[in-house]
N, C-alpha and C positions, 0 to 999 in steps of 0.2 A: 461472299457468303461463307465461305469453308475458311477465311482468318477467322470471320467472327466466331463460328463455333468452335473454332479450336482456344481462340480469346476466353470464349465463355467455359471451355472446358477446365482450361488453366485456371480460372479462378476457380471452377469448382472445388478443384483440388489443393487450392491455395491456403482456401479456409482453414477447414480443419488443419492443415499444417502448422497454421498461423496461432492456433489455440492451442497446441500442445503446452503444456506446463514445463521448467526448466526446475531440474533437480537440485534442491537443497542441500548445500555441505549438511554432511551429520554434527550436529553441535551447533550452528547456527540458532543465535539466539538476538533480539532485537529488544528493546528496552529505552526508558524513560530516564535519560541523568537529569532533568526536570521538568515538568514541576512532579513534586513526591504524593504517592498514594494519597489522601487527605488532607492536602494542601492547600488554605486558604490564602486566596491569590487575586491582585484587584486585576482587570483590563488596562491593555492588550495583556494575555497571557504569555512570558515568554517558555517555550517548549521546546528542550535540546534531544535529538535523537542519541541513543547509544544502538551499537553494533558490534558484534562479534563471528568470525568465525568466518565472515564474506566479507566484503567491499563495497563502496556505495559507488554509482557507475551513473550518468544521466540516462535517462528513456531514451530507446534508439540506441545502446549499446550494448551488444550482444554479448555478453565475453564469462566466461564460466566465472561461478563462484561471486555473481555481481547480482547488485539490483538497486532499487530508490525504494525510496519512502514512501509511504500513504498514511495519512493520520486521519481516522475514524472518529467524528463527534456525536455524542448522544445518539446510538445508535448501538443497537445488540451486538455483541458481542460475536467479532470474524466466525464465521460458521454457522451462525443462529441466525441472516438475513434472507436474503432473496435465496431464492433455490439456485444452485450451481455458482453461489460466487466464490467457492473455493476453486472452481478451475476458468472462471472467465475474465477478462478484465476488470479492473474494478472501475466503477462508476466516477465520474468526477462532478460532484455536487456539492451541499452545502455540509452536507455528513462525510464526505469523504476529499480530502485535501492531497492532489498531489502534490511529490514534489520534485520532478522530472528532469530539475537542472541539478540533481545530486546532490541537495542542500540537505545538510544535517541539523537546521534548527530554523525557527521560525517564530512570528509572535503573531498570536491571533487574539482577533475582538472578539469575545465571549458578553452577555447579557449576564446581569450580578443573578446568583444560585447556583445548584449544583450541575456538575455536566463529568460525561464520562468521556475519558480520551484510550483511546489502543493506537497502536505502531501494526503496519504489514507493510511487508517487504515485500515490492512487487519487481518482474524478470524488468528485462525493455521492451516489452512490448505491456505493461503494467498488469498482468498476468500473475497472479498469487506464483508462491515456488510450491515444490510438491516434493517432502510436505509443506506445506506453509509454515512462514516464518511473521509469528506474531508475535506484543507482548502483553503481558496480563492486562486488562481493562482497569486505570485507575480510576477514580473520582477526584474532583477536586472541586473548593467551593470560590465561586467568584462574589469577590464583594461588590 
């Protein structure tokens, strides 16, 4: 009885630790080498990450100045969605693409028309940084 409540204590406490947000170098900035704002582009799309300022690290590595990628589809713009997702993990779904082996580029199936792509840079535990490190929401048109 008195492990498990101390079990249970420890995670109480474990949480919130676990949510704390990991500080952003000043200047950290994230960015699209392609495809370019306005860019008509057929499927698979191919989609290179840029980075400045930090280091791209896999999920599950902790180490200052570091993080992975997340690439946001057709979906509001980081800061404009669910409440609290600038300091929670971000979701992994069909709007939101990790990439947690430290890959800096990828190629995705897109449906031909337009769609919106943004870059965040998540800790390792895929935790936005604070402040968040995002980059401007492009558009681009799939034929």
């Amino acid at each position: 009885m008195f492990a498990r409540t101390i079990t249970a204590f420890t995670l109480a406490l474990a949480g919130p630790l676990a949510a704390q947000q990991t500080a952003a170098p000043e200047g950290a900035e994230v960015y699209f080498v392609e495809p370019a704002d306005g860019a008509t582009v057929s499927s698979p799309v191919r989609v290179v990450f840029g980075l400045s300022g930090m280091g791209v690290a896999p999920a599950g590595t902790e180490a200052d100045g570091t993080g992975h990628h997340h690439l946001l589809i057709d979906r509001p713009p980081f800061g404009e969605g669910a409440e609290g997702e600038t300091s929670e993990p971000l979701p992994a779904d069909d709007n939101h693409v990790h990439f947690g082996g430290g890959q800096t580029e990828t190629s995705v199936e897109l449906e031909p028309g337009d769609h919106t792509l943004q870059l965040v840079l998540g800790d390792w535990s895929h935790i936005p940084h604070d402040p968040p490190v995002t980059s401007e929401v492009i558009t681009i048109t799939v034929e």
